[in-house]
N, C-alpha and C positions, 0 to 999 in steps of 0.2 A: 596470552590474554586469559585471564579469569573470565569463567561465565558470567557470571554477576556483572562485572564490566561489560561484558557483549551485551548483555540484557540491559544495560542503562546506556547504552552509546545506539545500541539501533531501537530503545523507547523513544530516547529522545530525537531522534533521526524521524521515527514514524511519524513521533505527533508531530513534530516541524513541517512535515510534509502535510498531514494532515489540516492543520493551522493552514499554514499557504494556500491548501484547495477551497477553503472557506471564503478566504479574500477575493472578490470578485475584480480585483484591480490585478489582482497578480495571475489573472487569467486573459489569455488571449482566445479569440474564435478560434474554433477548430478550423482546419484548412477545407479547402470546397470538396476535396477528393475523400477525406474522411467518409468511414463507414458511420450508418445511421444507429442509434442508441434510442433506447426507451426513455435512458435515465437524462433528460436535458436541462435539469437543474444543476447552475454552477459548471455548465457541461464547459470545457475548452481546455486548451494547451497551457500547463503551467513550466512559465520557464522557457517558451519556447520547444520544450523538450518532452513532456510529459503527458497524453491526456488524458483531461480526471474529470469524474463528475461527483455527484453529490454521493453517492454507493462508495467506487471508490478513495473520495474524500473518509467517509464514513468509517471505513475498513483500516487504512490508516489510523484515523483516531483511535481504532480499538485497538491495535497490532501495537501502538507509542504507549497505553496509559494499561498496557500488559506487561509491556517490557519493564516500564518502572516500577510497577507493582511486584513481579516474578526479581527483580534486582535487592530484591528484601530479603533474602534467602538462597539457600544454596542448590536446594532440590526445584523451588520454582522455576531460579533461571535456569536449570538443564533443562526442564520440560519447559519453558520458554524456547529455548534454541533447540533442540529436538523437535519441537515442533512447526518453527519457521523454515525447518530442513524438508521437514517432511512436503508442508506446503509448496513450499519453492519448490518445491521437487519436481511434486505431480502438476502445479502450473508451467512447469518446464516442456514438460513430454505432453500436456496440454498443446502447448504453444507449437510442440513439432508434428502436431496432426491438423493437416488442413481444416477438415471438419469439422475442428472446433474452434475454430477463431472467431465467432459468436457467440460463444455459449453465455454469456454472461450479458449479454445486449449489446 
């Protein structure tokens, strides 16, 4: 797969996702066991599978209308994908220290 392709197949993936977190239909309540958040705007499970609030609503939007934008060019979408590498990355090793599984509210 060409970058340029990565970079317009996960823009348009973000903002899709992004899009959905907006729609207050395509959200269900968080469960009762859910950890408590700051961000309680738009806050609940999309999909059944996901939970989003208006922050990470947000972030999406910007992660989808980066990707499309960097899918213009050939040096943008490497630094597009180079950079969703990196992210993911350190949210990764985020994820596998206790400690931090609030860092973000």
């Amino acid at each position: 797969m060409r970058t340029a392709t990565f970079a317009l197949i996960f823009g348009i993936a973000y903002l899709a996702a992004g899009v959905l977190g907006l729609i207050p239909a395509a959200l269900l309540p968080p469960p009762p066991d859910a950890l408590p958040t700051a961000f309680t705007v738009l806050y609940g499970s999309l999909i059944r599978l996901f939970p989003v609030n208006i922050l990470h609503t947000a972030v999406h939007l910007a992660i989808g209308v980066w990707g499309i934008a960097a899918w213009r060019s050939a040096g943008g979408a490497r630094v597009y994908a180079r950079s969703l590498a990196i992210l993911y990355g350190v949210l990764a090793v985020m994820g596998l220290i206790p400690g931090l599984n609030t860092v973000f509210g």
